[in-house]
C-alpha positions in Angstrom: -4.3 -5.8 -22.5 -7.3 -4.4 -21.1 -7.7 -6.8 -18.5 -3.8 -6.8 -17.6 -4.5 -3.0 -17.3 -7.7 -3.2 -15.0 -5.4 -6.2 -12.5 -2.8 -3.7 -12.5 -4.7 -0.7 -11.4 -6.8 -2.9 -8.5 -3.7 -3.5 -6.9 -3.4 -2.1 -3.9 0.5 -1.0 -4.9 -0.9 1.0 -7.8 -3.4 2.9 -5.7 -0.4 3.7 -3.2 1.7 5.4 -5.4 -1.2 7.2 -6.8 -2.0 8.2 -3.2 1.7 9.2 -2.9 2.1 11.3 -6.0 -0.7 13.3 -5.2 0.4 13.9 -1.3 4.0 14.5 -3.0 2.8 17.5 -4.8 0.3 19.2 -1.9 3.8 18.9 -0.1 5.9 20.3 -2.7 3.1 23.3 -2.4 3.2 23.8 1.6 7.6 23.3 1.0 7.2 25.8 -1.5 5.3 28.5 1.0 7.5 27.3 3.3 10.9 28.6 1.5 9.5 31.5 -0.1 7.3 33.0 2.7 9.4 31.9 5.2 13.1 30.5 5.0 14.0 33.3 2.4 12.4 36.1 4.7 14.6 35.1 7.2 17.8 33.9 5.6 17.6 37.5 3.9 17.8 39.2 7.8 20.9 37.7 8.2 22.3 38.5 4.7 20.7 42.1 4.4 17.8 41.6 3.5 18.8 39.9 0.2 15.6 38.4 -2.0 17.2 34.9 -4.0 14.6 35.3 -6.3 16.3 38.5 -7.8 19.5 37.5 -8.6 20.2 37.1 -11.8 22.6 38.0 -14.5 23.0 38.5 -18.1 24.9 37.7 -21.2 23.8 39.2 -24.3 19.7 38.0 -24.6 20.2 35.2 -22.0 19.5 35.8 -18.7 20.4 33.5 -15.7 18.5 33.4 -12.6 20.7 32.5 -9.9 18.3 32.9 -7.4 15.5 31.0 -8.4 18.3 28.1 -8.5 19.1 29.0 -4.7 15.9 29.0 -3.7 15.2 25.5 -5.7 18.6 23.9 -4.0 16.8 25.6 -0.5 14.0 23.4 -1.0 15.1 20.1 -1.9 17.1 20.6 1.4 14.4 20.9 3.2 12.1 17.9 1.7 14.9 15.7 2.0 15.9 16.6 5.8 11.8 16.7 6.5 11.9 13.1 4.8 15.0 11.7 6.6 12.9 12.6 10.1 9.8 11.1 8.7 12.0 8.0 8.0 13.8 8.1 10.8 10.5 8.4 13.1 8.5 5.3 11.2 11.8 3.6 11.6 11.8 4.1 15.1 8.2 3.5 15.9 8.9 0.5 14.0 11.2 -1.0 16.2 9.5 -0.2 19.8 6.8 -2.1 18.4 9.3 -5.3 17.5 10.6 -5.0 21.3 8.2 -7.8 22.5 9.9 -10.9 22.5 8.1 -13.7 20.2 7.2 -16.8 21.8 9.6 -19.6 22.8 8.8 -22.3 20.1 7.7 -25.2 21.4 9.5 -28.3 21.8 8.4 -30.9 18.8 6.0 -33.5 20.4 7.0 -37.3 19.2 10.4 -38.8 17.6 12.6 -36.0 16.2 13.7 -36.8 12.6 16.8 -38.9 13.4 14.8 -41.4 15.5 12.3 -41.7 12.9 15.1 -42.2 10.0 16.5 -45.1 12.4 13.4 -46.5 12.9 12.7 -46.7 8.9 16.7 -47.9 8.9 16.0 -51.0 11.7 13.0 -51.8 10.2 14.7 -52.2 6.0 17.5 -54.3 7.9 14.9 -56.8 9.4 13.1 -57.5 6.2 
């Protein structure tokens, strides 16, 4: 099991989504700044000057923080639309380089399969 274990982790498709992971949380950090320090700030101009992160509400001991939801549904907005252009950019850089035309193949040198089958089929009748 060890050894399955030590195969899997040399892979290179195990290192990439530990490379991944860890890029996926120092974004979810800048995306974080982003919202609060930024978006919010803003959004809360044009709303008068309305903080997400303090609305909330309560019934009895439990108390709901509407805001914090908000400012989470803000977020995933933003990773997903800052995604969908990363996506769409590798997808396009992608195809500019698939614009070159691949090489004609060549034509097959000698007897194409059908001549060689009737050759094999003359030479059975004759014996």
């Amino acid at each position: 099991m060890l050894q399955e274990f030590k195969a899997f982790i040399a892979r290179g498709n195990a290192m990439d989504m530990a490379v991944g992971i860890i890029i996926g949380a120092a974004f979810t950090a800048i995306v974080t700044s982003l919202v609060d320090d930024l978006v919010n700030p803003l959004i809360g101009i044009f709303v008068g000057g309305v903080d997400f992160s303090g609305i909330s509400f309560g019934i009895g001991d439990a108390q709901f923080m509407i805001g914090n939801f908000i400012n989470a549904v803000i977020k995933f907005l933003i990773i997903a639309f800052v995604v969908f252009m990363l996506v769409r950019t590798v997808n396009r850089v992608a195809r500019m380089g698939r614009t070159e035309e691949a090489p004609a193949p060549e034509a097959p040198k000698g007897p194409t399969t059908e001549e060689l089958l009737i050759d094999i089929r003359d030479a059975l009748r004759d014996r």
